[in-house]
Backbone as CSV, one residue per row, in Angstrom:
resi,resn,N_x,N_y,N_z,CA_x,CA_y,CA_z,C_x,C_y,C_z
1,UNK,-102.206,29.416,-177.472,-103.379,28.612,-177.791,-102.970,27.166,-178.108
2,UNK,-101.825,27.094,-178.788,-101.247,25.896,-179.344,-100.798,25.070,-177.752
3,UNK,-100.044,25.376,-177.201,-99.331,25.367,-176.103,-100.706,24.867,-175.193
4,UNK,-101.901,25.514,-175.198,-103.081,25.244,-174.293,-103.924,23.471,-174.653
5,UNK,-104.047,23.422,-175.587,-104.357,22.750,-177.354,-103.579,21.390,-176.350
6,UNK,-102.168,21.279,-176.468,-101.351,20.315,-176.033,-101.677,20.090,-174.790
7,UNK,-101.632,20.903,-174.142,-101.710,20.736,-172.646,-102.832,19.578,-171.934
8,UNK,-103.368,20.297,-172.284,-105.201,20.095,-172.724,-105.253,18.095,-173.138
9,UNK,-103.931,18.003,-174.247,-104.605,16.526,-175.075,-103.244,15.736,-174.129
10,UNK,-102.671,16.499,-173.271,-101.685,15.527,-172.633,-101.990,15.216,-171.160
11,UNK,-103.305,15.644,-170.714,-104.350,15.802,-169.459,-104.901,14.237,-170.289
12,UNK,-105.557,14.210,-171.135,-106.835,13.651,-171.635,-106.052,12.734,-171.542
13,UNK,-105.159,12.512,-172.189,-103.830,11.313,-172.443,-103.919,9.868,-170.405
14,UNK,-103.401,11.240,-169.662,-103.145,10.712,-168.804,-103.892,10.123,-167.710
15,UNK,-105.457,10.852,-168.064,-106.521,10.002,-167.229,-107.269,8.311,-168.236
16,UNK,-107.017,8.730,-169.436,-107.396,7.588,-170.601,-105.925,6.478,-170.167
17,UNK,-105.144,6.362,-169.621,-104.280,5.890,-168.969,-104.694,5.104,-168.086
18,UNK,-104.781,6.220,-167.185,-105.574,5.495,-165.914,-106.638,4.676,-165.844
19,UNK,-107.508,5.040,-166.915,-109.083,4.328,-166.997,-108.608,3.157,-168.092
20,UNK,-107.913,2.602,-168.363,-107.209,1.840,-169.015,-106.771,0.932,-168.008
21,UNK,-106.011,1.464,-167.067,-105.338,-0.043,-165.940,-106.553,-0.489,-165.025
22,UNK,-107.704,0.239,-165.224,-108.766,-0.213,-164.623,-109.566,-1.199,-165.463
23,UNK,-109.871,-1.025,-166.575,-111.070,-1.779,-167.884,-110.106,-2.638,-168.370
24,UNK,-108.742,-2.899,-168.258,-107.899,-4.045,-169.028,-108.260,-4.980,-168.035
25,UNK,-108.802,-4.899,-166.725,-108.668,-5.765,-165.986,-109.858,-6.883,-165.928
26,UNK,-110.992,-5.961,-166.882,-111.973,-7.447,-167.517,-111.515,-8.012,-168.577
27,UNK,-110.616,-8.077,-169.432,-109.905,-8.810,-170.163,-108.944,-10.216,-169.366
28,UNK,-108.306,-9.457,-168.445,-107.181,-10.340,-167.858,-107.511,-11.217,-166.755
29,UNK,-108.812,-10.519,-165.740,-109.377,-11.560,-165.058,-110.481,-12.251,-165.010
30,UNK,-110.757,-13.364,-164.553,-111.807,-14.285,-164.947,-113.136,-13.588,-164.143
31,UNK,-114.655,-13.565,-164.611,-115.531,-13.441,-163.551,-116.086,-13.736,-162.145
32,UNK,-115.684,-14.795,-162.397,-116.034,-15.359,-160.651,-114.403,-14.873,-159.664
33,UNK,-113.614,-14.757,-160.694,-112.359,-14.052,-159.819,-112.608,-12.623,-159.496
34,UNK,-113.559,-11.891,-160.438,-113.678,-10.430,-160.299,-114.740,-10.584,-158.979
35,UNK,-115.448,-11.306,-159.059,-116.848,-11.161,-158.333,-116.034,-11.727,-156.649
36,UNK,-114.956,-12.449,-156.704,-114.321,-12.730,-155.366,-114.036,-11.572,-154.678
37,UNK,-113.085,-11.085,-155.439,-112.601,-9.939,-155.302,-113.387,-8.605,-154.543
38,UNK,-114.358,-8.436,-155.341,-114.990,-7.363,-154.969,-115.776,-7.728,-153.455
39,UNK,-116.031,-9.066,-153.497,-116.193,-10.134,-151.953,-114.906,-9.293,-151.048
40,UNK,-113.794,-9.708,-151.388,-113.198,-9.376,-150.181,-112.741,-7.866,-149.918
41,UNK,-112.565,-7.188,-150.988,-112.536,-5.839,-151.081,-113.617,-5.001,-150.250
42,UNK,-114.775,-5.632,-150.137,-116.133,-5.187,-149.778,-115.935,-5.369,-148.435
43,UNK,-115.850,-6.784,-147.666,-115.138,-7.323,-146.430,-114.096,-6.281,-145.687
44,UNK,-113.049,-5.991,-146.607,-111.787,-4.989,-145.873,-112.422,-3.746,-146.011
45,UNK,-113.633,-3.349,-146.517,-113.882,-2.195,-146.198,-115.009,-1.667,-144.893
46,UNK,-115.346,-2.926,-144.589,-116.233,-2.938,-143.738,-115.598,-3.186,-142.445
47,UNK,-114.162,-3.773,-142.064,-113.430,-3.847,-141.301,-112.719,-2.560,-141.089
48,UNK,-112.331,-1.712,-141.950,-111.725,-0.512,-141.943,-113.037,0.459,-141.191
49,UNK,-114.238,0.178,-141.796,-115.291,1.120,-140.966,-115.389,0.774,-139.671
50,UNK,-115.225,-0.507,-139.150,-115.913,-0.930,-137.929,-114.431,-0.475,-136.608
51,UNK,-112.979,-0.642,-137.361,-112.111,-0.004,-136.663,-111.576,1.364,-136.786
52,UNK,-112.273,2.350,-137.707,-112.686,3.786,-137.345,-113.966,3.886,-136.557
53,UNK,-114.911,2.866,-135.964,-115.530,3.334,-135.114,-115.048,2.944,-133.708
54,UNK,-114.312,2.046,-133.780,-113.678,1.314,-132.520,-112.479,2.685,-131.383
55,UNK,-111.630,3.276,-132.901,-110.729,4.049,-132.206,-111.693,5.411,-132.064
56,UNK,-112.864,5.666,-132.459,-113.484,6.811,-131.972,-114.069,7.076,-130.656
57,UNK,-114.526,5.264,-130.151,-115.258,4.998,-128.970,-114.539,5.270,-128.080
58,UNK,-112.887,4.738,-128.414,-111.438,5.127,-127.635,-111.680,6.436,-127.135
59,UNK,-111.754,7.437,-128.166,-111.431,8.714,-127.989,-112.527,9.485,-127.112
60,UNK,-113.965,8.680,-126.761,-114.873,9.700,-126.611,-115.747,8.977,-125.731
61,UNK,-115.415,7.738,-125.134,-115.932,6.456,-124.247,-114.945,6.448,-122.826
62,UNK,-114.735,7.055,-122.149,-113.673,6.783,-121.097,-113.359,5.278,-120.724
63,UNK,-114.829,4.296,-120.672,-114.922,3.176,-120.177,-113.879,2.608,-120.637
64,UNK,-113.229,2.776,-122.128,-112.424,1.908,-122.627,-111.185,2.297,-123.274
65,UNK,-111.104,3.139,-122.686,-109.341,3.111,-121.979,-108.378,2.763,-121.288
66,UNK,-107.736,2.389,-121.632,-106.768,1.130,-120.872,-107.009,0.263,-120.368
67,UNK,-107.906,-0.125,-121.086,-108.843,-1.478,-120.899,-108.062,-2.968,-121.232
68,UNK,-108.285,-3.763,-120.202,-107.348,-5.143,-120.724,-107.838,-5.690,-121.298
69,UNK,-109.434,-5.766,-121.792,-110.380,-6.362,-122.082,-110.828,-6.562,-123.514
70,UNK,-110.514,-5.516,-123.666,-110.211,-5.278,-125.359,-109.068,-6.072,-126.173
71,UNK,-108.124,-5.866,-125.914,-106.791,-6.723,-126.208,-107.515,-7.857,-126.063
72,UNK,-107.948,-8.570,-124.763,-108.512,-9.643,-124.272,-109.586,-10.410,-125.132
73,UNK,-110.163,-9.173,-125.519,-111.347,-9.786,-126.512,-111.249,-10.023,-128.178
74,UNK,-109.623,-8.732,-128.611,-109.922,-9.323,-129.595,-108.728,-10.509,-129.876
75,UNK,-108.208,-10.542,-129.001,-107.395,-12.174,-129.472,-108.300,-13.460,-129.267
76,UNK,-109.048,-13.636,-128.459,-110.600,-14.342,-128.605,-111.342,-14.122,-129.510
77,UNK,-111.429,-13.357,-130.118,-112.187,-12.495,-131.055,-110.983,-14.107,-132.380
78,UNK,-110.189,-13.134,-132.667,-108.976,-13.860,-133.649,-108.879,-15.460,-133.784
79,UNK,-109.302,-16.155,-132.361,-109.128,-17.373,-132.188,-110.420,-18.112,-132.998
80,UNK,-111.567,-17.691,-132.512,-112.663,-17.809,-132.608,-112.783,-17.819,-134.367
81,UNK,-112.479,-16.812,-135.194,-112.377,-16.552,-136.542,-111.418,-17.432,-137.440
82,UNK,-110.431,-17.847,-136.938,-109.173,-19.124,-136.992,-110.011,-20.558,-136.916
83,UNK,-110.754,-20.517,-136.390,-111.242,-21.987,-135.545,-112.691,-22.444,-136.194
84,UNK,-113.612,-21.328,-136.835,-114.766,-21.510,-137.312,-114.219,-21.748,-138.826
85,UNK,-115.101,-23.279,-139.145,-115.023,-23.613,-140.406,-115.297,-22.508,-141.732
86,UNK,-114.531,-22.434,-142.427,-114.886,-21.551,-143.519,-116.107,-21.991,-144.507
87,UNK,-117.583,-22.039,-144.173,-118.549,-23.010,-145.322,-119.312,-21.747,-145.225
88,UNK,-120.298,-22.327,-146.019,-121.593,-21.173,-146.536,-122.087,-20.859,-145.434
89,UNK,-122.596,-21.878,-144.384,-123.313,-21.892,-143.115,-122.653,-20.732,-142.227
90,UNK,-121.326,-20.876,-142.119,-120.877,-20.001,-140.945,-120.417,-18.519,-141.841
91,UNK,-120.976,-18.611,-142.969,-120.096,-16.962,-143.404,-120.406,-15.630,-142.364
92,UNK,-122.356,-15.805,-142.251,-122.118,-14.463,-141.372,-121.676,-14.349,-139.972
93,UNK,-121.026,-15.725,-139.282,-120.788,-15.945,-137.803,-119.480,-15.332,-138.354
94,UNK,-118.893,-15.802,-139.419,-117.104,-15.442,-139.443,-117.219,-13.596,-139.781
95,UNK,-117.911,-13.666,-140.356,-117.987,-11.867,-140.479,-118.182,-11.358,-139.265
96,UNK,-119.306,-11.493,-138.752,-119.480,-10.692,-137.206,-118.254,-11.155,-135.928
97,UNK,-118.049,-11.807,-136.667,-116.279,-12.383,-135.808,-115.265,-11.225,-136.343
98,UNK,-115.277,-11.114,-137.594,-114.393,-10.331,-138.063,-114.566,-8.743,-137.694
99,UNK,-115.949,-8.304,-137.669,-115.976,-6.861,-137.621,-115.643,-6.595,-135.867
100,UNK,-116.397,-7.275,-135.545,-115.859,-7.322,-134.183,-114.821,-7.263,-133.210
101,UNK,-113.847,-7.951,-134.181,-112.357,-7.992,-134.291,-111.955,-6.280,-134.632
102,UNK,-112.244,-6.250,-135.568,-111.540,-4.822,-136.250,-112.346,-3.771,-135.419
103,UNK,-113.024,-3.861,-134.939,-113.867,-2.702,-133.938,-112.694,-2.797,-133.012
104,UNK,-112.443,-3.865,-132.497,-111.878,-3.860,-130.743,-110.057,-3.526,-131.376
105,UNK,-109.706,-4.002,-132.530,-108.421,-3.082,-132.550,-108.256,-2.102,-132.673
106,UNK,-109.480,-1.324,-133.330,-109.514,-0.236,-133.677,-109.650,0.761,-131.986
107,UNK,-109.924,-0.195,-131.276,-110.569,0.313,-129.764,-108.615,0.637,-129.411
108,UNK,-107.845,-0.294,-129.952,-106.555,-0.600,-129.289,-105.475,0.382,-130.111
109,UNK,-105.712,0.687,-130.915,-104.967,2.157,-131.737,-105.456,3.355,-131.135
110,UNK,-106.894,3.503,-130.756,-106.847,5.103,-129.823,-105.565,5.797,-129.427
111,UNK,-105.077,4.563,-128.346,-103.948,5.933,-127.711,-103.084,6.438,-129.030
112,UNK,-102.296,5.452,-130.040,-101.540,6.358,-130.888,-102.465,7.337,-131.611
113,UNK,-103.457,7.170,-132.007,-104.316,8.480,-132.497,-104.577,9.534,-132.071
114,UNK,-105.066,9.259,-130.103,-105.106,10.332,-129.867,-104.173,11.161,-129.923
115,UNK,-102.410,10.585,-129.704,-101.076,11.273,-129.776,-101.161,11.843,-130.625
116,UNK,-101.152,11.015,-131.656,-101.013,11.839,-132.957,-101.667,13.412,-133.062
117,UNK,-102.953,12.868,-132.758,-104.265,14.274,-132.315,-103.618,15.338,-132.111
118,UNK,-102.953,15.194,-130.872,-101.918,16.018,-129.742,-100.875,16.771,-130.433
119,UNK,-100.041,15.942,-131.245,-98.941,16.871,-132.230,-99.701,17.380,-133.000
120,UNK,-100.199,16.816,-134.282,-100.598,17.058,-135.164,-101.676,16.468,-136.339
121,UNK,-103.344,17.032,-135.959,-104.046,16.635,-136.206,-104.147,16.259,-138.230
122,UNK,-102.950,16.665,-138.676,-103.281,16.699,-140.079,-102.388,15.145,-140.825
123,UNK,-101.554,14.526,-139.189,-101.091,13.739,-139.926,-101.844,12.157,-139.738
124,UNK,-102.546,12.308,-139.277,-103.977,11.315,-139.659,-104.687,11.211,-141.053
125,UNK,-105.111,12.246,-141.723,-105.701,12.170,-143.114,-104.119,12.076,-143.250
126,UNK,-102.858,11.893,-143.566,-101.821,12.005,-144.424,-101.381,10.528,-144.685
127,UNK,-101.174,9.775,-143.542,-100.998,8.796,-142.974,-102.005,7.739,-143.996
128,UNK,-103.751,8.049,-143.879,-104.860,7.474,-144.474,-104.258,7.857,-145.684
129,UNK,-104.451,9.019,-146.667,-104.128,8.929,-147.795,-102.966,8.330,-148.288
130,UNK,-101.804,8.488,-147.696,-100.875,7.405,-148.088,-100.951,6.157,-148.220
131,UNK,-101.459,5.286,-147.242,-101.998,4.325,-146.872,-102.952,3.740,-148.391
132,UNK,-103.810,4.628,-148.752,-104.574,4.293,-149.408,-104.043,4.534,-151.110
133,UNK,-103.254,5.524,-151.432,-102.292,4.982,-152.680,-101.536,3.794,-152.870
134,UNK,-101.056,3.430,-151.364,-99.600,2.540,-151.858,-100.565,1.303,-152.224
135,UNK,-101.243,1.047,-151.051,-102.102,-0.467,-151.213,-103.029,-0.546,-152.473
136,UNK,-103.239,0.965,-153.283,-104.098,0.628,-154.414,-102.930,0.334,-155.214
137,UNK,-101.752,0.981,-155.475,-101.030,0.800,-156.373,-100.104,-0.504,-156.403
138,UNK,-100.147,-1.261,-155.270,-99.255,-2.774,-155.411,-100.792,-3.396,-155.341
139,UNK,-101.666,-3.363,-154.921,-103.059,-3.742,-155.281,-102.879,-4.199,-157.206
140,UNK,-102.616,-2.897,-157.582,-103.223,-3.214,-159.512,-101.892,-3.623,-160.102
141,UNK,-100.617,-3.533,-159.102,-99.700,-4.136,-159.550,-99.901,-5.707,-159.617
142,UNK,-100.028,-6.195,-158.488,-100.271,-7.531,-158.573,-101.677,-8.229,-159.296
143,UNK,-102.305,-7.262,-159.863,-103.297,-7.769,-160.274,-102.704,-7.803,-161.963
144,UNK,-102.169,-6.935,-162.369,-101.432,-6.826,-163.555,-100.562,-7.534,-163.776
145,UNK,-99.777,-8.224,-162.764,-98.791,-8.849,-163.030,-99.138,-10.393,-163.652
146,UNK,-97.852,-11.448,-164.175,-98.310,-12.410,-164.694,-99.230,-13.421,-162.991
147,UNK,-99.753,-14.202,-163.259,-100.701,-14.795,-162.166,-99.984,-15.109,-161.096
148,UNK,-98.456,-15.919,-160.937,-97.828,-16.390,-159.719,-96.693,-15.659,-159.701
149,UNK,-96.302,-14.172,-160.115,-95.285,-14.156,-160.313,-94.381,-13.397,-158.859
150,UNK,-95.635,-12.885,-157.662,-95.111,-12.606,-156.613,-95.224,-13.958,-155.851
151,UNK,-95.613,-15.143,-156.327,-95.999,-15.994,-154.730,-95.293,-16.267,-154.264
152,UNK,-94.131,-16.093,-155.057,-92.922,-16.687,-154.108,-92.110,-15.914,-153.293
153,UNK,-92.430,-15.109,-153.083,-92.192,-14.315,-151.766,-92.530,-14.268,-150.536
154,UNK,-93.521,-15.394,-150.040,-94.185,-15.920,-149.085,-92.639,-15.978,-148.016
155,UNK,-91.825,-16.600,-148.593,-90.787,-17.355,-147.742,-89.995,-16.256,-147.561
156,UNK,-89.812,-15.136,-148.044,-88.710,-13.871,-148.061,-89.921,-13.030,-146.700
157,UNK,-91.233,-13.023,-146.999,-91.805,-12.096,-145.939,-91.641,-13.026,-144.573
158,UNK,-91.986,-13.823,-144.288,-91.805,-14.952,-143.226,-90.365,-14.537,-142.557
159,UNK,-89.232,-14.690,-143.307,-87.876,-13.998,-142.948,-88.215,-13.154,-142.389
160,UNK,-88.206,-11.920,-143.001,-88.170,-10.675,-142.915,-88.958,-10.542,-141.412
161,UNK,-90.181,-10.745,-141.265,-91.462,-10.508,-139.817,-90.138,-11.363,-138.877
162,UNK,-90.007,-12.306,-139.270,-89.027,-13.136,-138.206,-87.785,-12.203,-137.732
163,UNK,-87.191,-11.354,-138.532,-85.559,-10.559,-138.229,-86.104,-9.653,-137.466
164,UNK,-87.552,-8.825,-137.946,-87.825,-7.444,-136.966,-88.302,-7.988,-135.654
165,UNK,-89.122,-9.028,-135.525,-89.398,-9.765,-134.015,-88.331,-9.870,-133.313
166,UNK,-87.437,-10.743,-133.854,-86.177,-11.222,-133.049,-85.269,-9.218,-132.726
167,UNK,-85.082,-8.602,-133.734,-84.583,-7.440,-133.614,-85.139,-6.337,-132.589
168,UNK,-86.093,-6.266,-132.775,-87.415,-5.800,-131.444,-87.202,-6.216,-130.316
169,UNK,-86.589,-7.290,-130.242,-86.937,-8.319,-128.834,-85.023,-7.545,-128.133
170,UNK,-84.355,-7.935,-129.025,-83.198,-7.776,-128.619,-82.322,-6.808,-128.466
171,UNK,-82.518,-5.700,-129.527,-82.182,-4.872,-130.469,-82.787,-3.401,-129.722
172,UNK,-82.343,-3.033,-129.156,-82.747,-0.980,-128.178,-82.346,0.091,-128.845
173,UNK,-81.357,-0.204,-130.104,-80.820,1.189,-130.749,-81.837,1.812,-131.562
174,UNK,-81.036,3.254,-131.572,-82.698,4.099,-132.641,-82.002,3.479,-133.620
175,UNK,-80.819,3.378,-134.669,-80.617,2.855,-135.726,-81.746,1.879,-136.241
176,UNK,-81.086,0.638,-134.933,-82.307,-0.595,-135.360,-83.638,-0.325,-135.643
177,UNK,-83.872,0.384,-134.491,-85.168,0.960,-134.878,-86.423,1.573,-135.917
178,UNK,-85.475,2.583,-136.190,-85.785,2.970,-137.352,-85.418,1.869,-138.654
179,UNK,-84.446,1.341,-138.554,-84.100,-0.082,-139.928,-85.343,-0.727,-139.809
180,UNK,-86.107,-1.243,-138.550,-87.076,-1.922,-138.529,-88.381,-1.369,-139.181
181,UNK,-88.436,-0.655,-138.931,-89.820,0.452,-139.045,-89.899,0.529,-140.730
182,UNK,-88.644,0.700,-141.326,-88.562,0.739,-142.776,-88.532,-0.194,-143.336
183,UNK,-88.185,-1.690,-142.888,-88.423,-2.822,-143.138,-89.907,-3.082,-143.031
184,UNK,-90.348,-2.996,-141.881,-91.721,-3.151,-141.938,-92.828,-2.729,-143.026
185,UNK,-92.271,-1.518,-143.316,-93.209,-0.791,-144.215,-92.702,-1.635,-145.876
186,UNK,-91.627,-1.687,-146.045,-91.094,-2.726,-147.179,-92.123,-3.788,-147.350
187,UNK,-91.957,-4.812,-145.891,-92.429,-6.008,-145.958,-94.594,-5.934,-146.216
188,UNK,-94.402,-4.823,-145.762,-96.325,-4.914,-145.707,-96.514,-4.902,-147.506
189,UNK,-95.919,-3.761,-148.053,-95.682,-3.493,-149.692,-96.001,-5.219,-150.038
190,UNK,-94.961,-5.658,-149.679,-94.723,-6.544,-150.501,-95.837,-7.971,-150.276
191,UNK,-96.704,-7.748,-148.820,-97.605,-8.881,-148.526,-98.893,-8.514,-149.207
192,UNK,-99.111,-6.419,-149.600,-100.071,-6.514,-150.324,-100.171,-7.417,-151.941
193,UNK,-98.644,-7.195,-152.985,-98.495,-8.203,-153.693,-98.902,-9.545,-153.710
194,UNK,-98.232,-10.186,-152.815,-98.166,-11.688,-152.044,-99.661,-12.069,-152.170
195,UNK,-100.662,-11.479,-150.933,-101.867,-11.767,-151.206,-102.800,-11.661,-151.927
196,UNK,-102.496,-10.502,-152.883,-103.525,-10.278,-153.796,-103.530,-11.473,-154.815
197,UNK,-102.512,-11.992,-155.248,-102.188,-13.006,-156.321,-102.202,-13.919,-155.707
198,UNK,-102.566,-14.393,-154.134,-102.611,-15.617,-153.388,-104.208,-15.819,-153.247
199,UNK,-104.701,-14.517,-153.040,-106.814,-14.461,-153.524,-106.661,-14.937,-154.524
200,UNK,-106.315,-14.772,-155.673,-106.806,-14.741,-157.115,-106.659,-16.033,-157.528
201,UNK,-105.001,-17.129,-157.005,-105.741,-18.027,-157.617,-105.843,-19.125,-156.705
202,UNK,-106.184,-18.842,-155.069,-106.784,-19.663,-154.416,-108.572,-19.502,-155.385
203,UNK,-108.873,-18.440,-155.530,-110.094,-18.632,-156.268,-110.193,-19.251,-158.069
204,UNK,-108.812,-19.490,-158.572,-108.731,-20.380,-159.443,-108.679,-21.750,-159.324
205,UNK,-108.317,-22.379,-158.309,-108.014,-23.567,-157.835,-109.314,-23.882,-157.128
């Protein structure tokens, strides 16, 4: 009973934890920084929907399979979103630029999905759920952290994208290969940091 008693207050312990790195965070950040935030959070989630419908069309649209047009459209797509002024006027042109975008890549990941499909349909949700811990957890890292204390890593990720390009380009061994692949996944870690604290106080400034 005693043993249950503990168990029991070391559960309670560890979600009052959790709901803690969430509610410290109206203390530590400013409102119009929270209210950004949830701006672009809202944005990447609507891009994540529009390229799970993109790679579904892949899967169940013949028309747009191995399509050049797609690729085609969304680097036009990219240019177009680069090139339109960022003001109040054009927000919903840059959004429908954006979803549009993430639809047609999402059109351009099909084939690895469907592969994936092919081996093994379970490592899609595994892949997503992973996906979706790491980026929450360097997400509240960098939000926890002191305000600039990743920015300076801008110049270490820049490296880094630069060694796996050049390594990619040149580089045929599985060693490299795989070094790259684990680098990559390093370097994304570390751009979720990078940007989160590069939102926060481009919206301080």
């Amino acid at each position: 009973m005693a043993y249950r008693r503990d168990n029991m207050r070391g559960e309670s312990d560890v979600f009052r934890k959790i709901r803690n790195v969430f509610t410290s965070l109206n203390d530590k950040l400013e409102k119009d920084v929270q209210k950004h935030l949830q701006a672009v959070y809202g944005t990447l989630a609507l891009g994540l929907m529009a390229a799970t419908v993109g790679a579904l069309l892949h899967l169940f649209v013949d028309f747009l399979r191995d399509n050049f047009f797609t690729l085609f459209g969304s680097i036009l797509l990219m240019i177009a979103l680069l090139k339109t002024p960022h003001t109040h006027h054009n927000e919903r042109k840059r959004l429908g630029y954006f979803i549009a975008f993430c639809a047609l890549s999402g059109v351009s990941s099909g084939p690895i999905i469907e592969k994936a499909l092919m081996i093994d349909p379970s490592t899609i949700l595994t892949a997503f759920l992973a996906t979706a811990v790491v980026f929450s957890c360097f997400t509240m890292a960098a939000l926890h952290a002191p305000s600039t204390k990743f920015l300076h890593l801008g110049g270490i990720i820049t490296s880094g994208l630069l060694f796996i390009m050049i390594t990619a380009v040149f580089s045929h061994s599985a060693f490299m290969h795989t070094t790259c692949l684990w680098l990559a996944f390093v370097i994304n870690c570390a751009l979720v940091l990078y940007d989160t604290q590069l939102i926060c106080e481009k919206r301080r400034r």
